[in-house]
C-alpha positions as CSV (number, residue, x, y, z in Angstrom):
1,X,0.0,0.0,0.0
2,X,2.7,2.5,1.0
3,X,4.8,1.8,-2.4
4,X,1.3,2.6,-4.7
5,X,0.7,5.7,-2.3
6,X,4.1,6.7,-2.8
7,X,3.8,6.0,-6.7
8,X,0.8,8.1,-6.9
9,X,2.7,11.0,-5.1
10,X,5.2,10.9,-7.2
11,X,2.8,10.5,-10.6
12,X,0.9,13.8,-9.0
13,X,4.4,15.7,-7.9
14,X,5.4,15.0,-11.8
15,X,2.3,16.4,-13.4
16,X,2.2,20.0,-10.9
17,X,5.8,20.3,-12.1
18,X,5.3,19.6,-15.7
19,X,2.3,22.5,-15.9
20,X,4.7,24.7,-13.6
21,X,7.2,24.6,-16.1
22,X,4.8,25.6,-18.9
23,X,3.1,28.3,-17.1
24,X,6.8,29.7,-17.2
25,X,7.4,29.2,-20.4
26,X,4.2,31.0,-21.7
27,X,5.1,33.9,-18.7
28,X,8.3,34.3,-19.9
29,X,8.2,33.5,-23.5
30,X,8.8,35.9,-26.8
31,X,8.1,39.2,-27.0
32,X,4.7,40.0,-27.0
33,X,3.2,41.6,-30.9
34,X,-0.4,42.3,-31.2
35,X,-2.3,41.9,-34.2
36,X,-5.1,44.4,-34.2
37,X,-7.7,43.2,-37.2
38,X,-11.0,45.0,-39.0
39,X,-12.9,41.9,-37.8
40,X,-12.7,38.3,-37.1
41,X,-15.3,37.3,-38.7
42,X,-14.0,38.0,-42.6
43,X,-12.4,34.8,-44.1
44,X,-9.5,37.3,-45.6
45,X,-9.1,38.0,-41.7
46,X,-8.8,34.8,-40.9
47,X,-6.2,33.8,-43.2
48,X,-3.9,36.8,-42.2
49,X,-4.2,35.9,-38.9
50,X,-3.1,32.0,-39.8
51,X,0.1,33.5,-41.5
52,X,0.8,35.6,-38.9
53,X,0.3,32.6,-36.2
54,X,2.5,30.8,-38.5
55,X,5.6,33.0,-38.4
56,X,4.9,33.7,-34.5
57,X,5.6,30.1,-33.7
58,X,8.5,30.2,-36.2
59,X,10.4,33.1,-34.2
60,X,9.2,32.2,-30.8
61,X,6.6,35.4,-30.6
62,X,4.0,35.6,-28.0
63,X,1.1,36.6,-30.5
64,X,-2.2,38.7,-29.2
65,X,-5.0,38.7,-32.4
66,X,-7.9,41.0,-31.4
67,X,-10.5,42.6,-33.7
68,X,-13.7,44.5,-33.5
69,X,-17.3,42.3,-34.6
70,X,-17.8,44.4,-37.4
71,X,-15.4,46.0,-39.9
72,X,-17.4,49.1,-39.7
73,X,-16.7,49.3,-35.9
74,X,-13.9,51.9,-35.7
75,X,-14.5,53.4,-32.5
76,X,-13.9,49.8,-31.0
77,X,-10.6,49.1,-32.4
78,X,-9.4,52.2,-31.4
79,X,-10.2,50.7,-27.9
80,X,-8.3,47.5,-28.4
81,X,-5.3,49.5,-29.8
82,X,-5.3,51.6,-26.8
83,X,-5.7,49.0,-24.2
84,X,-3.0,46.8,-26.2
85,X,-0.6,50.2,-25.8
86,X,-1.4,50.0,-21.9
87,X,-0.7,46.2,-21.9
88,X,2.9,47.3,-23.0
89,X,3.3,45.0,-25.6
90,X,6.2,45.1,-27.6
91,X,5.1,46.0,-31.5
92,X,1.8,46.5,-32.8
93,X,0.0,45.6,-36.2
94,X,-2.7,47.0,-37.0
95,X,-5.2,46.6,-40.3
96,X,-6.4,50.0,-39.7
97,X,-10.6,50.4,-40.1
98,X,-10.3,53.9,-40.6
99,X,-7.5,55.6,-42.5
100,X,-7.3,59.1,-40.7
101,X,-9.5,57.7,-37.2
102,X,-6.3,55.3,-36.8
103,X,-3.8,58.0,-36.5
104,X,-4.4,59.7,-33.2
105,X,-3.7,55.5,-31.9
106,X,-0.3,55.2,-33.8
107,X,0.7,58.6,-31.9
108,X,0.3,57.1,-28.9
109,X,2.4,53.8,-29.7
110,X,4.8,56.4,-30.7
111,X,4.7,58.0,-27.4
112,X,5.1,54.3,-25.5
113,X,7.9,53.8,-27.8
114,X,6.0,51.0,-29.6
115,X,6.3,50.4,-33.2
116,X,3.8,50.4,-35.3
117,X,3.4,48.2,-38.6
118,X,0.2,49.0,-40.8
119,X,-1.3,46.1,-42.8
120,X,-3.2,46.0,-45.9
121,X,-5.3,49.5,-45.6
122,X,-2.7,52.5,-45.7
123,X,-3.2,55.0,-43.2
124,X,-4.1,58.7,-44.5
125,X,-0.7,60.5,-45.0
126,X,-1.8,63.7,-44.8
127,X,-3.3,62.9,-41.0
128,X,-0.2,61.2,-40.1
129,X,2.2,64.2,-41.2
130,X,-0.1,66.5,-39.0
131,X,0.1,64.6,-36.5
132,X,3.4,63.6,-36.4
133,X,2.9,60.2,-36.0
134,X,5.1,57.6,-37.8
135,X,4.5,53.8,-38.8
136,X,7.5,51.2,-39.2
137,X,6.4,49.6,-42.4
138,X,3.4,49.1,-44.4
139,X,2.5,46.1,-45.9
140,X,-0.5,45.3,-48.1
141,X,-1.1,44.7,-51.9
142,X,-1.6,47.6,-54.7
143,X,-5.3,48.0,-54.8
144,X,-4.9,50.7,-57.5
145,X,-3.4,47.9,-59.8
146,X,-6.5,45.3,-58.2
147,X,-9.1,47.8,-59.2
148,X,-7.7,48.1,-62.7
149,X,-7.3,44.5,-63.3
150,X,-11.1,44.0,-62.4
151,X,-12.0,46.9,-64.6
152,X,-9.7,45.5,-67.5
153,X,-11.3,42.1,-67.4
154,X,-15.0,43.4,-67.3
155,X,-14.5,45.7,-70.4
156,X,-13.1,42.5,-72.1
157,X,-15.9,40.5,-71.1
158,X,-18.2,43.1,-72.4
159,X,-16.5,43.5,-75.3
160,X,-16.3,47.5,-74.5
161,X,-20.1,47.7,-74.1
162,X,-22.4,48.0,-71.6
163,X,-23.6,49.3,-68.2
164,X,-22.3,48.4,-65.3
165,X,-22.7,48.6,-61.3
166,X,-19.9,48.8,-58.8
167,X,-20.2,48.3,-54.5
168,X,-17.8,50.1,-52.9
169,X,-16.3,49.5,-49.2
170,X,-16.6,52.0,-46.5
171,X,-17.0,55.2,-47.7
172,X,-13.4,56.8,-47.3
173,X,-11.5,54.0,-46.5
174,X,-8.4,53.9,-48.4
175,X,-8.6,50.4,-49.5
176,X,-11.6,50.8,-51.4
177,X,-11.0,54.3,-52.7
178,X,-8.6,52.5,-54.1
179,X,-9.5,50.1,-55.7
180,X,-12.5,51.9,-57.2
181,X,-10.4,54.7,-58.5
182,X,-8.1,52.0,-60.2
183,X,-11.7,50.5,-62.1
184,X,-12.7,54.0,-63.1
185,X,-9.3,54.3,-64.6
186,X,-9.4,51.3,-66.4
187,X,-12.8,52.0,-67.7
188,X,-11.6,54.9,-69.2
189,X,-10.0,53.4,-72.3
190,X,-13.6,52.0,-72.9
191,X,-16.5,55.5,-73.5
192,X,-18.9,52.4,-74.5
193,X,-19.2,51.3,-70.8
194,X,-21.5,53.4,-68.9
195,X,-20.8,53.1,-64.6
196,X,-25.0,53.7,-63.8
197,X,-24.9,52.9,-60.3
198,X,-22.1,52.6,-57.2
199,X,-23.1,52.6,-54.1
200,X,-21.2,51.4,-50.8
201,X,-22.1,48.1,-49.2
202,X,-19.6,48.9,-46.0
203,X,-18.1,45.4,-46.9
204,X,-20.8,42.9,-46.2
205,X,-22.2,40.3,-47.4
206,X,-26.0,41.3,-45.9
207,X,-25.8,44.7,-47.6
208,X,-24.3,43.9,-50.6
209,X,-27.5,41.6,-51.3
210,X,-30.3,44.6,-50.6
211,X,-28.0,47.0,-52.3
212,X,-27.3,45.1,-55.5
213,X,-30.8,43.8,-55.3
214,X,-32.0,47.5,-55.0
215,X,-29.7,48.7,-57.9
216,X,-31.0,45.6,-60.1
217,X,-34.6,47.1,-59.7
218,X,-33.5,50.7,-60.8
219,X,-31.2,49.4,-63.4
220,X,-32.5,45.9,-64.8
221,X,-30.1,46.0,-68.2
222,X,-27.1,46.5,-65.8
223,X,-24.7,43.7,-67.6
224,X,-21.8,43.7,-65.1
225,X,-21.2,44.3,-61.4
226,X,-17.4,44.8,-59.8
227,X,-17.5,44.7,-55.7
228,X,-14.4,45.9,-54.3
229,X,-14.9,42.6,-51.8
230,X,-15.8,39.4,-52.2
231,X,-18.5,39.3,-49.3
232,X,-20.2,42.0,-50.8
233,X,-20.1,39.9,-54.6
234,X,-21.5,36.9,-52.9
235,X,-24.3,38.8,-51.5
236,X,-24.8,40.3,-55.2
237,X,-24.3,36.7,-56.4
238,X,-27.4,35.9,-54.2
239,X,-29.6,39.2,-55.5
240,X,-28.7,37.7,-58.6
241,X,-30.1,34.7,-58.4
242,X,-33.4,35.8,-56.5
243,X,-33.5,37.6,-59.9
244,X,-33.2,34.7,-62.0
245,X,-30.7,36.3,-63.9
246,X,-27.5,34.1,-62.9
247,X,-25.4,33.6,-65.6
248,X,-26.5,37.0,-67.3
249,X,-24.5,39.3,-65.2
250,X,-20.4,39.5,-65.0
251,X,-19.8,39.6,-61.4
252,X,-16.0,40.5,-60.0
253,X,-15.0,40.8,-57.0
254,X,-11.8,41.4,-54.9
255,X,-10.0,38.9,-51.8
256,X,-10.4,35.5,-53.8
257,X,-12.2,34.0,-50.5
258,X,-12.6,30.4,-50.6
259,X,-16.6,30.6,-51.8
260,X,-15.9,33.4,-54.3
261,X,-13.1,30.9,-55.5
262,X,-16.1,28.2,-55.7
263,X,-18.6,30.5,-57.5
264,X,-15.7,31.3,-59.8
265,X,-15.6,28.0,-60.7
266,X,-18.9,27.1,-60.9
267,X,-19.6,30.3,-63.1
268,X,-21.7,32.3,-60.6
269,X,-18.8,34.5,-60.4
270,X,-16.7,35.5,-63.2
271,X,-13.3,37.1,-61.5
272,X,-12.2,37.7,-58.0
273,X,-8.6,39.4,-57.0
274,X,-6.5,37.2,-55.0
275,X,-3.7,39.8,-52.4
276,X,-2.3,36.5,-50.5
277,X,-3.7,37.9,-47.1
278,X,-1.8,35.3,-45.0
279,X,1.7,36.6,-46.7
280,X,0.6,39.8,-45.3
281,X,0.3,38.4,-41.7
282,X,3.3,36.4,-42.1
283,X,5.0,39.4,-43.3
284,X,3.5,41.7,-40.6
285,X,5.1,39.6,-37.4
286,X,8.3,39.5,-39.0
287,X,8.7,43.1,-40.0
288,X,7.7,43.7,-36.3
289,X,9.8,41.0,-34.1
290,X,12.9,42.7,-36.3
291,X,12.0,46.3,-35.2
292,X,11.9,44.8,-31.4
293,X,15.4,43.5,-32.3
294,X,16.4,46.5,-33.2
295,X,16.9,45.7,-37.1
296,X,15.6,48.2,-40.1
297,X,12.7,46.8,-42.2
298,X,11.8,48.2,-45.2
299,X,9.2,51.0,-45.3
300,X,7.1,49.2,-48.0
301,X,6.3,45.8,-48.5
302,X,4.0,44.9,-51.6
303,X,2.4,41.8,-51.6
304,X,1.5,40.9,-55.6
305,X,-2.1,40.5,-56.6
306,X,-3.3,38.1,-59.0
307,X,-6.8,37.3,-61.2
308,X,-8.4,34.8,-60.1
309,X,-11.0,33.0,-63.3
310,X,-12.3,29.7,-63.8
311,X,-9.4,29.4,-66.4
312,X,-6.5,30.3,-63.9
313,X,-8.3,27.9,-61.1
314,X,-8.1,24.9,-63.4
315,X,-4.4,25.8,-64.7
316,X,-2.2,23.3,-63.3
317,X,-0.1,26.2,-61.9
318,X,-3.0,27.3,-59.8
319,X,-3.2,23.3,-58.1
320,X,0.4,23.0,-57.4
């Protein structure tokens, strides 16, 4: 009896010190990085946060991924970043949900003596010089060049005539100024395609159904639609076929989530833009584990962008 008791003492002595030593090791791991996303709930999200989880557990960082509900929600990641800034962690990474609201935030990194890195929606410049404020290094894809491949490819498919509709993101938010302005240029080199309707969708998929279903109404010949994300295009997608009128509209949209990728192959979508969001992560806790080291990073990081079609899914380059 005494020799099982003292087995089980030993067995129960073994376990408290095996979940001692790992309550040290998570105390006293890497440096502490936050990564500050729009939303969680946005597969493009997701994916950034799995490459930046990745490279975390590569270099030994002590990652922190918070994020408002909604993307729309500035005023509560502005609360995150400030309560991550009185946590003292070590660098920050922020996907910013408002271009100028974000600003005031980085200035008060600054002050801590945190660095910032910005990822994927570039904050306003003009803001930032007025303020003062400085980021480490951007990272993110050209939305400009996005916008114009989308535009390009609906002009094509139109053969350089027709009417088309455009959702846009958040109105003011860099990403999908951007990406709209780059359309609009492409458009340009095409006077035969009228832009009747575009009208912002803030990014989701529940808007971008009644507002594409309201523009369908209003303009029932529209022949093409270009969201500047893929939640918003899947909503479309689904106005469309309320409308019985799949197949008859070009539909492009921007992020190459997983379903757009599915609608794009089973021809519900035409296009999506693909920006690689978990290189951006990856990317993001690099740039920032090397600024807590003390190392230079580049300013600008540009992360390439890429058409996704039903053609480029079923190249064998696209299934390596």
């Amino acid at each position: 009896m005494k020799k099982d008791l003292i087995g089980v003492l030993l067995v129960i002595l073994s376990i408290t010190l095996m979940s001692c030593q790992r309550g040290s090791e998570q105390a006293d791991g890497g440096p502490r990085i936050a990564l500050v996303l729009k939303t969680a709930n946005n597969p493009f999200f997701i994916d950034m946060q799995k490459g930046a989880e990745e490279a975390a557990k590569k270099l030994g960082v002590n990652l922190i991924v918070q994020a408002a509900e909604r993307e729309v929600d500035v005023e509560k990641q502005m609360q995150i970043i400030e309560n991550l800034i009185q946590a003292r962690v070590a660098a920050l990474c922020i996907t910013p949900s408002g271009s100028r609201e974000v600003v005031p935030a980085i200035d008060k990194a600054n002050r801590a003596g945190i660095p910032v890195v910005i990822v994927d929606t570039r904050v306003d410049p003009k803001t930032l010089s007025e303020a003062k404020a400085r980021i480490a290094s951007f990272i993110g894809s050209d939305n400009y060049e996005g916008g114009k491949l989308a535009g390009e490819f609906i002009a094509k498919r139109l053969n350089g005539k027709g009417k088309v509709a455009v959702l846009e993101g958040i109105p003011g938010h860099e990403t999908g100024d951007s990406r709209l302005k780059g359309f609009r240029e492409a458009l340009k080199a095409t006077p035969g395609i009228e832009i009747v309707a575009s009208q912002t969708a803030n990014w989701e998929r529940d808007q971008g159904f009644n507002v594409f279903q309201n523009i369908l109404q209003s303009h029932p010949d529209v022949g093409a639609l270009f969201a500047c994300s893929d939640l918003m295009a899947l909503g479309a997608v689904e106005a469309i076929a309320a409308a019985n009128k799949t197949g008859q509209i070009v539909v492009v949209g921007f992020d190459a989530l997983p379903e757009a990728r599915e609608d794009v192959q089973k021809g519900t979508m035409d296009a999506t833009v693909a920006q690689f969001s978990a290189q951006m992560g990856a990317q993001a806790v690099e740039n920032a584990y090397r600024l807590i080291k003390g190392e230079q990073v580049k300013e600008e990081v540009v992360v390439p962008i890429k058409l996704i079609t039903k053609e480029t899914l079923n190249s064998s380059e696209e299934n390596k």
